[in-house]
C-alpha positions in Angstrom: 265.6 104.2 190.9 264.8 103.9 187.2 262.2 100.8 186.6 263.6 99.2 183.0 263.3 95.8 181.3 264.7 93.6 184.5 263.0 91.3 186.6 260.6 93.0 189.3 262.4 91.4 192.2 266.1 92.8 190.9 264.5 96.4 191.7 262.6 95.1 195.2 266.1 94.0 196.3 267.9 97.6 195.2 265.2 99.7 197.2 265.7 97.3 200.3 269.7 97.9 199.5 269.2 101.2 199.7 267.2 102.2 203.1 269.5 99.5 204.2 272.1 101.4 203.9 270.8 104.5 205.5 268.6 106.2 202.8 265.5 107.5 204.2 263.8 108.0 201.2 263.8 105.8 198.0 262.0 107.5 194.6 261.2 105.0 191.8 260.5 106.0 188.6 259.1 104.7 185.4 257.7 105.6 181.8 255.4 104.3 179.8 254.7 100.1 180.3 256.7 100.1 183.3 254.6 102.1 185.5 252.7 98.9 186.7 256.2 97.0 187.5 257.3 100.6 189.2 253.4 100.6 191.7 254.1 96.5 192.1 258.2 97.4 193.3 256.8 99.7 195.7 253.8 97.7 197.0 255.9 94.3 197.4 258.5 96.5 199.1 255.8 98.4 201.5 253.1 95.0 202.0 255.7 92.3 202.4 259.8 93.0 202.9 259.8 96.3 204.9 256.2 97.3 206.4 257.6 100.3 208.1 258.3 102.2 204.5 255.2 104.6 203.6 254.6 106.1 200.3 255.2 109.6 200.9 254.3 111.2 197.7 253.4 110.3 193.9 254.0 112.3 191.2 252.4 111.5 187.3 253.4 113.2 184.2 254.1 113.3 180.5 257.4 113.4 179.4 258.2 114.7 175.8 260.9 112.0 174.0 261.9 112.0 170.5 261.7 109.6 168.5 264.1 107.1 165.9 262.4 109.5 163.0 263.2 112.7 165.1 259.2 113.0 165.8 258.6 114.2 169.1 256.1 111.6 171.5 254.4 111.9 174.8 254.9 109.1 177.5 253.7 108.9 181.0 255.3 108.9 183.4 255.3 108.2 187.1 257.4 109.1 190.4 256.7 107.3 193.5 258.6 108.4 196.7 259.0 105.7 199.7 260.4 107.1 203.1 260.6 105.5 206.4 
């Protein structure tokens, strides 16, 4: 799940959608300012909605984008894994 310009709660109630529907493991990502909406998804989701979801692994990295003048810029990025 790809953490974007929508409300925080829209992308709490699509990773409770989907281990409700079977998945066992839910990774949301993020870039740049939405790493700290992407770390408060996955703590509102673990803390208060579904207590039995564990954060498995986290991954951070730099991701090479280009640019509107074709220069190439480095953004952060960040991968969070939830699993039952």
């Amino acid at each position: 799940m790809f953490i974007g310009q929508k409300e925080l709660m829209t992308y709490v109630m699509a990773v409770m959608t989907n281990f409700a529907s079977g998945a066992n493991e839910v990774v949301v990502k993020a870039r740049g300012r939405n790493i700290s909406m992407a770390v408060d998804v996955a703590e509102l989701v673990r803390n208060r909605y579904l207590p039995e979801v564990k954060v498995a692994n986290v991954q951070i990295a730099t991701e090479k984008l280009q640019g509107d003048d074709r220069r190439t810029i480095k953004v952060s990025s960040i991968e969070i894994f939830l699993s039952k």
